[in-house]
VEXDREN-2710 file (C-alpha; in Angstrom, 1 decimal):
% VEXDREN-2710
k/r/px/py/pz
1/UNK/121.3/100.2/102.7
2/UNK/123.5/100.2/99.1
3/UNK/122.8/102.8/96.5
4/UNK/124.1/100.6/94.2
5/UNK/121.3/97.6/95.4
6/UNK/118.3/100.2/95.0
7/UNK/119.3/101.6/91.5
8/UNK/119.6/97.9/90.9
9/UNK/116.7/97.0/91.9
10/UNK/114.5/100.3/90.4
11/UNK/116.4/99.1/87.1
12/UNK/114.5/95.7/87.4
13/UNK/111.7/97.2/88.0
14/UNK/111.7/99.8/84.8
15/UNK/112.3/96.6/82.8
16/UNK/109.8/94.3/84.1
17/UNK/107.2/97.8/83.3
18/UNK/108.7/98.6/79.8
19/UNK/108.5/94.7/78.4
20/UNK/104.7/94.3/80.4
21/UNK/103.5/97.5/78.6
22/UNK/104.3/98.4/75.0
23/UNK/100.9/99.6/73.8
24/UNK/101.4/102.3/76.3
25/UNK/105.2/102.7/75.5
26/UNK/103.6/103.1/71.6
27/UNK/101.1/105.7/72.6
28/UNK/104.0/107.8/74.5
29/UNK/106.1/107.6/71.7
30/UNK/103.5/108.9/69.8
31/UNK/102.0/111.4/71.3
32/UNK/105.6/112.9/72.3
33/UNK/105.4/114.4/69.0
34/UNK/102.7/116.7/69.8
35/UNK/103.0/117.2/72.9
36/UNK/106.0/118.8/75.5
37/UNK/106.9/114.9/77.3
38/UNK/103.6/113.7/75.7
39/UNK/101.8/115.1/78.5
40/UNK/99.6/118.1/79.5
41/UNK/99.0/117.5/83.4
42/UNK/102.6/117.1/85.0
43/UNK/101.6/114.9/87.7
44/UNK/100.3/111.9/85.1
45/UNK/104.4/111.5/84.1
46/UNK/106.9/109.1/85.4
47/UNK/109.9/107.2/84.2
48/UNK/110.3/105.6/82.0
49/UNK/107.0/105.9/80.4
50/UNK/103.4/106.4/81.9
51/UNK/100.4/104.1/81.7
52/UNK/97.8/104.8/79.1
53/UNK/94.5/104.3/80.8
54/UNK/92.1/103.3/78.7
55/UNK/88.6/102.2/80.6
56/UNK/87.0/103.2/83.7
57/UNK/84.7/100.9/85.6
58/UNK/83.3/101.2/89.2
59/UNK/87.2/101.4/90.9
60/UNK/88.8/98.9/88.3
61/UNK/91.1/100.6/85.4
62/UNK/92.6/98.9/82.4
63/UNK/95.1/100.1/80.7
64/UNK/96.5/99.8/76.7
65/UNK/97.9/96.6/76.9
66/UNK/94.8/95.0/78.9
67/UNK/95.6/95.0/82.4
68/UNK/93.3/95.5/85.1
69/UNK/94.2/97.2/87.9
70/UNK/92.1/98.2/91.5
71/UNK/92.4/102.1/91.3
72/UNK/93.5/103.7/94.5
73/UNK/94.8/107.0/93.1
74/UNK/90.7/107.9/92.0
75/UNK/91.7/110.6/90.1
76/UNK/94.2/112.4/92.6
77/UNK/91.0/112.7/94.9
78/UNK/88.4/114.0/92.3
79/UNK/87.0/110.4/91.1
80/UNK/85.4/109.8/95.1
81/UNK/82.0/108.1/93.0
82/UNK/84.3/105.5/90.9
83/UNK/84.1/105.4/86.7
84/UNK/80.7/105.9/85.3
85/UNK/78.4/106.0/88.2
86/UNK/74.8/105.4/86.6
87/UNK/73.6/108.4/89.0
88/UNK/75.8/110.5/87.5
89/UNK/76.0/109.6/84.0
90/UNK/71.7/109.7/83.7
91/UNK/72.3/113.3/85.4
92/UNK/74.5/114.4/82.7
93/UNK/72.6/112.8/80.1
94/UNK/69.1/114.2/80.8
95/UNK/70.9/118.0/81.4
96/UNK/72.4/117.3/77.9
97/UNK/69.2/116.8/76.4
98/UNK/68.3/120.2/76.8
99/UNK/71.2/121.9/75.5
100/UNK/75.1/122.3/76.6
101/UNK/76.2/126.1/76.0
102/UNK/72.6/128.0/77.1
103/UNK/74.4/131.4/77.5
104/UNK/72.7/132.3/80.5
105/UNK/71.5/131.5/83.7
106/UNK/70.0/128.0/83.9
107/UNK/68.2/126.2/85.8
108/UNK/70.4/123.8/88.0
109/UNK/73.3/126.1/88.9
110/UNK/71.4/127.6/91.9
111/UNK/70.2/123.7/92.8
112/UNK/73.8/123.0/93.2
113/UNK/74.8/126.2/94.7
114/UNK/72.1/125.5/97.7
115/UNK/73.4/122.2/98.3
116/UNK/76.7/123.0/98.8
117/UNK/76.0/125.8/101.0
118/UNK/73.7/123.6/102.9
119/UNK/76.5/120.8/103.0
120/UNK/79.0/123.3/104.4
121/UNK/77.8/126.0/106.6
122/UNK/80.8/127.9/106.7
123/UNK/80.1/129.2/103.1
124/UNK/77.4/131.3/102.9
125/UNK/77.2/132.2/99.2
126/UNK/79.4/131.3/96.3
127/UNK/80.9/131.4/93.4
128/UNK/81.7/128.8/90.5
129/UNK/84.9/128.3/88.5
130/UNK/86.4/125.1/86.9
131/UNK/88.9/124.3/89.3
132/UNK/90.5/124.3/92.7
133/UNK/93.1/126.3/91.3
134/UNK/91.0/129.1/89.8
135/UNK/89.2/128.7/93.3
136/UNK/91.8/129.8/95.0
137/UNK/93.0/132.3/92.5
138/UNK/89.6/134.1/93.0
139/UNK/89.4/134.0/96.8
140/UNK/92.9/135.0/97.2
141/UNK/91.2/138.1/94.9
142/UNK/88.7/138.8/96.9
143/UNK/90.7/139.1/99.9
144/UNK/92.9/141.7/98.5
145/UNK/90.2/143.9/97.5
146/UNK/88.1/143.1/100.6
147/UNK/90.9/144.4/103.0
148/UNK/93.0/146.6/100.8
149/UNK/96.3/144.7/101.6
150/UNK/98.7/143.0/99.3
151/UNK/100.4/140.2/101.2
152/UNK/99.2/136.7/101.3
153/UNK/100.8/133.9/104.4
154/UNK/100.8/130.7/103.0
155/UNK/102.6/127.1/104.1
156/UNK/105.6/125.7/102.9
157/UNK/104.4/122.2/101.4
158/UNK/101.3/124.0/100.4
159/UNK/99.9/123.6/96.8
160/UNK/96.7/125.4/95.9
161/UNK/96.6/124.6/92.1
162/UNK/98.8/124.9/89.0
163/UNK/99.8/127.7/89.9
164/UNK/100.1/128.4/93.4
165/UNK/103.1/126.1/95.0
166/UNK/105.2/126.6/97.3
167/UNK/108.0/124.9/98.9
168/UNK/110.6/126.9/100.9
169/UNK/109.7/129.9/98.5
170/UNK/107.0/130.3/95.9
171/UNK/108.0/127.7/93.1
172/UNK/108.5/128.9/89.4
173/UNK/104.9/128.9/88.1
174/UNK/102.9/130.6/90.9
175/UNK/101.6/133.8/90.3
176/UNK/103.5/136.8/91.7
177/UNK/101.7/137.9/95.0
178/UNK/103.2/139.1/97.5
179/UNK/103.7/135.8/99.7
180/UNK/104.8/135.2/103.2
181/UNK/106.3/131.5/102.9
182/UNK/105.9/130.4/106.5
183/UNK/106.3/126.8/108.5
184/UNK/103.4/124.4/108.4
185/UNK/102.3/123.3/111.7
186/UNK/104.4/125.7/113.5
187/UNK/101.4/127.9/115.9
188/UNK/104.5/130.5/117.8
189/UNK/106.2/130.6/114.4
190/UNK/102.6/131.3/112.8
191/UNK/101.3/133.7/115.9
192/UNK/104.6/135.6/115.5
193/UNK/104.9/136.6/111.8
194/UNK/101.2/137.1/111.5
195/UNK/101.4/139.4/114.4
196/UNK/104.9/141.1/113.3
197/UNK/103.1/141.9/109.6
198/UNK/99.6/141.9/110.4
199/UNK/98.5/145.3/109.0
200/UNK/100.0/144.2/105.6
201/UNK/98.2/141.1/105.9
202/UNK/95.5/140.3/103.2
203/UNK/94.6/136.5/103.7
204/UNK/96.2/133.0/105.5
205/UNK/95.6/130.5/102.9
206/UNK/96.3/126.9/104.4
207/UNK/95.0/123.4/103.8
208/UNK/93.8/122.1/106.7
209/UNK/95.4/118.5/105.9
210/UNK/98.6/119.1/103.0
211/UNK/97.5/116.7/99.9
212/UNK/100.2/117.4/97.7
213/UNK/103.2/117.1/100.1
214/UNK/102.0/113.9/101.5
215/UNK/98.9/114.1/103.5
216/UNK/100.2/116.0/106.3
217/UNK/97.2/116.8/108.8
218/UNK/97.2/119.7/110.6
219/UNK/97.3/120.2/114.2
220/UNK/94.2/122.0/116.1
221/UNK/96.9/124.5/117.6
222/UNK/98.1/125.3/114.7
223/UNK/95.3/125.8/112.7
224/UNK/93.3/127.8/115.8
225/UNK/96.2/130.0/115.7
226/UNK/95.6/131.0/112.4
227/UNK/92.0/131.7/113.5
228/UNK/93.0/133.7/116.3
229/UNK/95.7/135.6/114.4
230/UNK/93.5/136.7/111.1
231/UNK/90.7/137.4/113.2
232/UNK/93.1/140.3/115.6
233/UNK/95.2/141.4/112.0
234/UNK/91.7/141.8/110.1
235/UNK/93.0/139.3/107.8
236/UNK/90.5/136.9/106.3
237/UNK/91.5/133.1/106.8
238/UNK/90.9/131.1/103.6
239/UNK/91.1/127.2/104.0
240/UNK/91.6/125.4/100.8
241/UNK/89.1/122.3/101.2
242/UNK/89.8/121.6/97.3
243/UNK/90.8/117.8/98.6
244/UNK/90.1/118.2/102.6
245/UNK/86.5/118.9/102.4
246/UNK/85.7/114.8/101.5
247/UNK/87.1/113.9/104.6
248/UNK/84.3/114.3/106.6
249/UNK/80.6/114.9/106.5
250/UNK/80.7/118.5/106.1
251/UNK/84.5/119.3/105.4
252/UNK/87.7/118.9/107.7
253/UNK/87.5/122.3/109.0
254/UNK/83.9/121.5/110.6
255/UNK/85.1/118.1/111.8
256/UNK/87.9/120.6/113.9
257/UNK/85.5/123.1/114.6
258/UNK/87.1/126.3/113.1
259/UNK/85.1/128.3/110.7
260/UNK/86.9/130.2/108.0
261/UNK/86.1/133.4/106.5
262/UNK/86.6/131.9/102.7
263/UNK/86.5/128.1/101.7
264/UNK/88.0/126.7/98.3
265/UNK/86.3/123.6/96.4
266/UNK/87.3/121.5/93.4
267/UNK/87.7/118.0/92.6
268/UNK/85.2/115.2/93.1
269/UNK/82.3/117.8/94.1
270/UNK/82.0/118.2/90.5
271/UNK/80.6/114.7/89.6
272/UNK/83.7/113.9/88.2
273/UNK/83.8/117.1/85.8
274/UNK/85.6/120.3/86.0
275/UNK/84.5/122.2/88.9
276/UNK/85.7/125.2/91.4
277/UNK/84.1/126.7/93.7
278/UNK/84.6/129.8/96.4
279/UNK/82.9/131.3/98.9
280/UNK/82.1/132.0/102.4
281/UNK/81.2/135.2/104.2
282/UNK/78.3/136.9/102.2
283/UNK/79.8/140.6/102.8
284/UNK/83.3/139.4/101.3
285/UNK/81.5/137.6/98.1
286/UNK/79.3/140.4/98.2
287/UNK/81.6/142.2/96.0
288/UNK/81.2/139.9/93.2
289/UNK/77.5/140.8/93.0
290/UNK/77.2/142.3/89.4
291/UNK/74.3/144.8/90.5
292/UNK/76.5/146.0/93.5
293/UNK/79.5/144.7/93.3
294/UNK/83.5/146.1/92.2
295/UNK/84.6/143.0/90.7
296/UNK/84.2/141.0/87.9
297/UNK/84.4/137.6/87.6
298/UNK/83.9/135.9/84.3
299/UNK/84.5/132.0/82.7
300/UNK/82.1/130.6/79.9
301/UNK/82.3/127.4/81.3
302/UNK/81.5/128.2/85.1
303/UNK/77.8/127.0/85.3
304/UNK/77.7/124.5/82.5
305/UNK/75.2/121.9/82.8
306/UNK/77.1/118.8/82.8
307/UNK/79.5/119.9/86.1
308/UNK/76.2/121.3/87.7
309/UNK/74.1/118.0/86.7
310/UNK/77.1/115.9/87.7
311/UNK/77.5/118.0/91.0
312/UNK/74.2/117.6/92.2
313/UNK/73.4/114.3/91.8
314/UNK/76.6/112.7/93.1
315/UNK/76.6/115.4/96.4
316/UNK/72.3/114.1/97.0
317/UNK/72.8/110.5/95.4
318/UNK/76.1/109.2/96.1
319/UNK/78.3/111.2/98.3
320/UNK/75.8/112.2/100.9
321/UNK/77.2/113.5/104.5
322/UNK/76.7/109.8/105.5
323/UNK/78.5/107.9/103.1
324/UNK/81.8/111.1/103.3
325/UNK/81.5/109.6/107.1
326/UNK/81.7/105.8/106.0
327/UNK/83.9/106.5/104.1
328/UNK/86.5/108.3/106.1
329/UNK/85.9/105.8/108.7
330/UNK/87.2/102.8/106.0
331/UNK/90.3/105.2/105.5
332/UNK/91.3/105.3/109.2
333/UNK/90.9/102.0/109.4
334/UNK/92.8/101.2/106.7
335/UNK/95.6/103.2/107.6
336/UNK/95.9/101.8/111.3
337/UNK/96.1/98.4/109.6
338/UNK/98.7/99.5/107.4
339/UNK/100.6/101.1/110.0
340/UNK/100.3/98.2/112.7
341/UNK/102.2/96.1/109.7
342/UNK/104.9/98.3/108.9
343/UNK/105.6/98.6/113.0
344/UNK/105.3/94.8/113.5
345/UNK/108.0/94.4/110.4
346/UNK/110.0/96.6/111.9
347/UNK/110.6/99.1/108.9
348/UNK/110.6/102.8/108.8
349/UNK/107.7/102.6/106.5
350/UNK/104.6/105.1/107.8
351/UNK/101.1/106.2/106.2
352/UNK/99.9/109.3/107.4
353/UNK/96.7/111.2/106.1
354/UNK/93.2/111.8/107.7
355/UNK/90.2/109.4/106.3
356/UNK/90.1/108.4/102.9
357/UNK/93.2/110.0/101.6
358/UNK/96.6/108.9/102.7
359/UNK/100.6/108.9/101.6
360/UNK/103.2/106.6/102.4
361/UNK/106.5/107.9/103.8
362/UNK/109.9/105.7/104.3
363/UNK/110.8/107.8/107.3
364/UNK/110.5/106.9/111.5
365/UNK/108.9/109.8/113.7
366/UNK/105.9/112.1/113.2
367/UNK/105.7/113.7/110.0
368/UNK/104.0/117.0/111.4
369/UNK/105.8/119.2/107.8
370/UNK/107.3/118.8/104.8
371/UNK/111.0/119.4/106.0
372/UNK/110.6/116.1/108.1
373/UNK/110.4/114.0/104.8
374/UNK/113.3/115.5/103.7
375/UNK/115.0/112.5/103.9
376/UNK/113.3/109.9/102.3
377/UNK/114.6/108.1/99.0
378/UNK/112.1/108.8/96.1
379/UNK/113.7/106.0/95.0
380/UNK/111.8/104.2/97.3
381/UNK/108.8/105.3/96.6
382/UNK/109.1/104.6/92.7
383/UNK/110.1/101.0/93.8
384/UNK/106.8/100.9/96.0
385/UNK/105.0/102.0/92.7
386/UNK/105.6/99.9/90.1
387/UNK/105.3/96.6/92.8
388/UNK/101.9/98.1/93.3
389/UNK/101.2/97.9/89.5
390/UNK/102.9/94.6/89.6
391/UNK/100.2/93.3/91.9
392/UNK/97.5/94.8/90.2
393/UNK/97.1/97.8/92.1
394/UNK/96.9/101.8/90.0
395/UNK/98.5/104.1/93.3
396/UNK/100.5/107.4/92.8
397/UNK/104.1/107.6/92.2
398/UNK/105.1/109.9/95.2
399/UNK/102.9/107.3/97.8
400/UNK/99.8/108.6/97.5
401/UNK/96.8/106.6/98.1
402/UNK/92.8/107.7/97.8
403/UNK/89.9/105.9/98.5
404/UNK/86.9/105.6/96.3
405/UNK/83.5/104.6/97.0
406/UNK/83.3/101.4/94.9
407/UNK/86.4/99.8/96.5
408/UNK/85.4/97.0/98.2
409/UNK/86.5/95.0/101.0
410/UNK/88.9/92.5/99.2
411/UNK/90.0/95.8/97.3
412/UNK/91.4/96.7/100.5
413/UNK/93.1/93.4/101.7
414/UNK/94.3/93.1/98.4
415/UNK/96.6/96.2/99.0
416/UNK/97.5/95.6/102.8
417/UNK/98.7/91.7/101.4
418/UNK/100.4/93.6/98.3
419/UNK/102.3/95.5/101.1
420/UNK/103.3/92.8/103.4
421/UNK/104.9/91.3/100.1
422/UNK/106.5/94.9/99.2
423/UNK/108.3/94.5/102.7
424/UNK/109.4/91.0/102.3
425/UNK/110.4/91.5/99.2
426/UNK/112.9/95.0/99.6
427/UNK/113.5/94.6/103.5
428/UNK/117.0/94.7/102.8
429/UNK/116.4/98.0/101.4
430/UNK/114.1/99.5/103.8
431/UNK/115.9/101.6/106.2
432/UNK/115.3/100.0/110.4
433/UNK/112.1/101.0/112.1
434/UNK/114.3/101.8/115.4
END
């Protein structure tokens, strides 16, 4: 393929985007002022400008200058009900009525907390917070003062929140823990190092499918291995299900039959508000009990009504084990389709993923870590982005792709046909299938 055609081509593209969209181009401008890149959630920015979204409605988004687009990013995995569910927007109304900021207990916080412990069986009590990533910040706590050890294994490719990355090392935000950056997917390599530092060993925090590094799912082995080695170190094994645990009825990890000692929630099991979660084994959260307990945990916002409202009635309503099923079930179908038409075109053009969330990758072979996309051409992958937008279609700029349960159907057609055209369109830029 020519460099020289692709930048071409991506140039095309950024003008075809800038001239369709100057009420969002405005709004950047503007907002720039006030803001570092106008933005304050990194993953929202691309070149040369971002959308301004400005109306939600069952899996249809418009944007500042009026176009309509099918949303298949669903809020990086956290808008699973659509835009303004009636369920959930009469749940948060009603809670509203009686007050926001009750400064105390109240009385749908423990309605919530059952239901998720009901929903996922591995997590015998818990705790809430307002996002995955204080979630994880908080079990990772617990393990340390639990087992009295300081180091933490985690995944290259891993991402656990804002600030808990990592790629071959920690990256520049994440907090300074002592971490043990080891291969994803990689049991001896795993079995090894967790045996070799086992006694220093606090916690193995994985995801059971990587989200953020491009839906990487991961293999029984490999996560049985971390079973089997936190269970002989007397480590506790903490699975991070802040996107995973939509993928199935009650969570990946139960679909593979491992049970971890901690679990991590966030994202859509808030109704579409802020929401965290940890918990699991009752004598590790045990610690956070204020009439027993060592440590404190605090957050003004942790039980607020509208998240717990929200929570509740999309979990019962909307989202129930059933319809997670359905709806991973429409995600592996999807993704066979879309696979079956980048093999019969002949282009090294893959999605991987497990159910409803999925990433496409221009690269031949299994993708089993993060090392093996190494290769691919982002450039490819912004060219993929704004055709999507082109045909109507609101996806993620690294690939990503997340379904939502109003899509419908013709939603789905809609972006198989959009990527037939993508391939007739850049073949000549698409590296060979063989």
């Amino acid at each position: 393929m020519s460099d020289s055609a692709i930048d071409q081509s991506l140039a095309q593209a950024f003008q075809r985007f800038t001239e369709a969209n100057p009420a969002s181009r405005r709004q950047f401008e503007e907002q720039a002022r006030y803001m570092p890149g106008a933005n304050s959630r990194s993953v929202l920015f691309y070149a040369p400008f971002p959308l301004t979204i400005a109306k939600g409605e069952g899996a249809a988004l418009w944007d500042a200058d009026g176009h309509r687009y099918a949303d298949f990013i669903a809020e990086y995995t956290a808008g699973v009900y659509g835009h303004s569910a009636p369920e959930i927007r009469d749940a948060v109304i009603e809670a509203m009525q009686s007050g926001i900021n009750l400064t105390g207990h109240n009385l749908l916080e423990g309605r919530l907390a059952k239901t998720i412990c009901e929903r996922f069986p591995q997590i015998e009590q818990l705790r809430f917070t307002n996002s995955g990533t204080e979630a994880n910040l908080m079990a990772l706590t617990a393990a340390l003062h639990f087992t009295g050890r300081r180091k933490i294994v985690v995944f290259s490719g891993g991402y656990h929140g804002g600030v808990l990355g990592f790629g071959a090392k920690p990256l520049p935000t994440t907090v300074p823990f002592d971490f043990l950056v080891l291969p994803y997917n990689d049991a001896q390599a795993a079995g090894e190092q967790i045996e070799k530092h086992g006694p220093e060993i606090a916690a193995i925090l994985v995801e059971p499918m990587q989200g953020a590094s491009g839906c990487i799912p991961g293999r029984l082995d490999f996560l049985q291995a971390l079973r089997d080695g936190a269970t002989k170190a007397g480590a506790l094994l903490v699975f991070d299900e802040v996107m995973t645990s939509r993928l199935a009825p009650n969570g990946l990890a139960n679909k593979l039959g491992i049970r971890s000692d901690l679990t991590t929630l966030g994202k859509y099991i808030g109704g579409g508000m802020s929401f965290g979660a940890f918990g699991g084994r009752a004598d590790v959260m045990a610690q956070f009990d204020p009439r027993t307990g060592a440590l404190s945990h605090s957050g003004t916002f942790n039980n607020n009504v509208m998240t717990m409202a929200a929570g509740h009635a999309g979990l019962t309503k909307l989202f129930t084990p059933e319809a997670a099923g359905r709806l991973a079930e429409r995600g592996e179908a999807m993704r066979a389709r879309l696979n079956a038409l980048c093999a019969k075109e002949d282009v090294a053009m893959q999605f991987t993923g497990v159910g409803s969330l999925m990433n496409a990758h221009f690269v031949r072979g299994e993708v089993r870590r993060v090392d093996d996309l190494a290769a691919v051409d982002g450039r490819l992958r912004q060219l993929l982005f704004f055709h999507l937008l082109s045909e109507g279609i609101y996806a993620s700029p690294r690939g990503f792709i997340v379904l939502s349960l109003p899509l419908t159907d013709a939603d789905i057609d809609r972006f198989a046909a959009a990527i037939g055209r993508f391939i007739g369109e850049y073949r000549a830029l698409l590296p060979s299938g063989k």
